[in-house]
C-alpha positions, 0 to 999 in steps of 0.5 A: 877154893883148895885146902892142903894141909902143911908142915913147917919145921920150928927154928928150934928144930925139934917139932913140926909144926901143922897149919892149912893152907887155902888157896883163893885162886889168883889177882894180876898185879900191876905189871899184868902177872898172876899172883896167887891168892892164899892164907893160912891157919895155924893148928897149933898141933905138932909132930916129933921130927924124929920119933925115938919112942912108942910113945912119941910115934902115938901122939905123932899119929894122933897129932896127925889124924886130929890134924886131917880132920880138922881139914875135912871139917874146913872143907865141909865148911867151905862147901856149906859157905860159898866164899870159905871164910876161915874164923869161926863165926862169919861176923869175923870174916873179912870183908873186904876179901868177900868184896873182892869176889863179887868183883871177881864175878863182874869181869864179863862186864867191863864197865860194871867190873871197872866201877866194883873195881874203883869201889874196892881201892876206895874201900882199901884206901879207907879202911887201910885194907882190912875191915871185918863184916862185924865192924860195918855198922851205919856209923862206918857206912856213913863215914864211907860215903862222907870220905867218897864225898870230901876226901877223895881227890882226882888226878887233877886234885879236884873231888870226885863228881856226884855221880861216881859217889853215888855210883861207888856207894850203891856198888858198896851198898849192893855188896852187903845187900847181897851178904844179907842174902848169903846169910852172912849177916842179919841186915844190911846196916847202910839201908837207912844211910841217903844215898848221895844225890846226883848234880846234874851237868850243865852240858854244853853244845853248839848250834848248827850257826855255831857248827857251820862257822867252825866249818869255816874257820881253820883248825891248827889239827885238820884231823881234830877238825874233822873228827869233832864234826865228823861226831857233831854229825854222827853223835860218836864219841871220841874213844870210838873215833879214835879207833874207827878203822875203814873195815869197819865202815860199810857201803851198800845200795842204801847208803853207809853204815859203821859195824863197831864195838862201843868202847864204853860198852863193848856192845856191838853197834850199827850206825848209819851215816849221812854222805856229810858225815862220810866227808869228813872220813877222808880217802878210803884206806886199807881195812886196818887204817884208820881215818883219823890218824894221829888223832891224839888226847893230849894236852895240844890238842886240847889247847887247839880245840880251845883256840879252833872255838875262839877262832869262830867267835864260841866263847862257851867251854867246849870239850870234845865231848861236847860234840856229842851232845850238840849231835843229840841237841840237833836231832832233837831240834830237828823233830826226831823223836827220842826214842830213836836219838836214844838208839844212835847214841846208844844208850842202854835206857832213854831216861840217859836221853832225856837229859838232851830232850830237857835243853830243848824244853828250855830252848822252847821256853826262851823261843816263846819269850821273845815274842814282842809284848802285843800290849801297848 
């Protein structure tokens, strides 16, 4: 942060008046430009614009000096407090501005950055985009987490899930946990608020009966039905399908494998491929060509998907998605260990995994209740 000391000439236009202007770096706006970041304080010390008399020369002189050191002091201030807030006490500060550096500071990780960042529109929306640090108490705590779970509303007008509440709600809880730690105030008053719990997702899957018919049966998109079983087989998503280019499938001695960055992650990710899976890749193309071409997220292709299932008899709601669960369904079905499921899909902890491991305890539950009754 930079502190400049500047004049402004009075509408009346005979004095001048002092102010500081510091300088918070910048923000892209919507149309991706830089947009300086800055504010100002005013000094209420004035200069004579043109001084006739000793006098008025003296106390331009004062005016000044006194003016200068009050920007030393600031600036001593703001190396002292690593967020330079302005007001005297830093229960003043604003809150929302010290909220918006630790967003900041996250922009090396994508997916961290982008939930701080949907945290921080929340927080705007609710507090109308001005809160002080001496405002947050546990009342304003639990409001927040109350607006997060019954005012909010998607795209589609429907309320956010459990876990993204959840998720907005620690990244707000995290901020002043570590403005406790910045000395910024004593305590953090959302300790004591519940954190809201997460409802699990029924996830939806198909059988390997049910991936086989779909096989049989024809799709109004070839390259929709392609890609959904090329990720029944190999557990990818569809954000990293529809990039997928042949660069970025390898061949070798043992077999193929796929080099790609996880969309979601953006970490770097091998995965091998069975030959079933190859198939359904198509020609090999150019390096930049891509094997699903024209595969699009649109309200038509969602319809066909709908339609594709109805075709072969699956009367379950089924998503694109859903392909990626009955990938992990399958290899747990199939005895491999969760562990190694939890590495194909690329989950950063196995405990993500083991969502797909408790369906196929309740497979396992069902498979040994239709044992016929041995009692006559």
């Amino acid at each position: 942060m930079k502190v400049h000391l500047r004049q402004r000439e009075q509408k009346k236009g005979k004095r001048i008046s002092l102010y500081l202007e510091y300088y918070k770096g910048s923000r892209k706006s919507d149309e991706g430009k830089a947009l300086p970041i800055r504010e100002y304080e005013a000094l209420r010390i004035y200069l004579h614009i043109k001084p006739s008399t000793p006098l008025q020369k003296q106390e331009n002189k004062q005016n000044l000096e006194l003016a200068k050191n009050i920007k030393s002091k600031r600036e001593i201030d703001i190396k002292n407090n690593e967020f330079g807030f302005l007001t005297n006490t830093k229960s003043n500060s604003d809150f929302l501005q010290y909220f918006n550096k630790l967003t900041e500071d996250r922009l090396s990780s994508i997916g961290n950055y982008g939930n701080w960042d949907s945290t921080l529109k929340h927080l705007n929306q609710y507090t109308n985009g001005r809160v002080l640090f001496k405002e947050i108490d546990e009342n304003f705590c639990e409001g927040f987490k109350d607006y997060l779970t019954n005012k909010v509303k998607k795209n589609n007008r429907e309320s956010l899930s459990s876990s993204s509440v959840s998720s907005y709600f620690n990244k707000f809880r995290a901020s002043l946990k570590q403005a406790v730690k910045d000395k910024i105030i004593l305590y953090n008053p959302s300790i004591d608020v519940k954190i809201p719990k997460v409802k699990e997702k029924e996830r939806e899957y198909l059988t390997i009966e049910e991936v086989r018919q779909l096989e049989k049966v024809e799709c109004r998109y070839e390259v929709l039905k392609r890609a959904f079983l090329f990720s029944c087989l190999t557990g990818l998503r569809w954000s990293d399908i529809n990039k997928l280019k042949w660069k970025e499938v390898h061949f070798d001695n043992e077999g193929s494998r796929i080099h790609y960055y996880q969309k979601k992650t953006e970490n770097l990710e091998y995965l091998d491929i069975s030959e079933q899976a190859l198939s359904y890749l198509g020609e090999k193309g150019k390096d930049e060509d891509k094997p699903f071409e024209g595969l699009k997220s649109s309200s038509y292709f969602n319809v066909s998907l709908i339609q594709w299932m109805l075709k072969a008899g699956i009367t379950k709601h089924i998503t694109f998605h859903c392909a990626r669960h009955t990938h992990a369904t399958l290899l747990l079905t199939n005895g491999v260990d969760i562990y190694t499921v939890s590495k194909l899909l690329g989950h950063k902890e196995i405990k993500t995994t083991q969502v797909y491991a408790r369906i196929i305890d309740e497979k396992k539950k069902e498979a040994v209740n239709k044992i016929p009754s041995i009692q006559i």
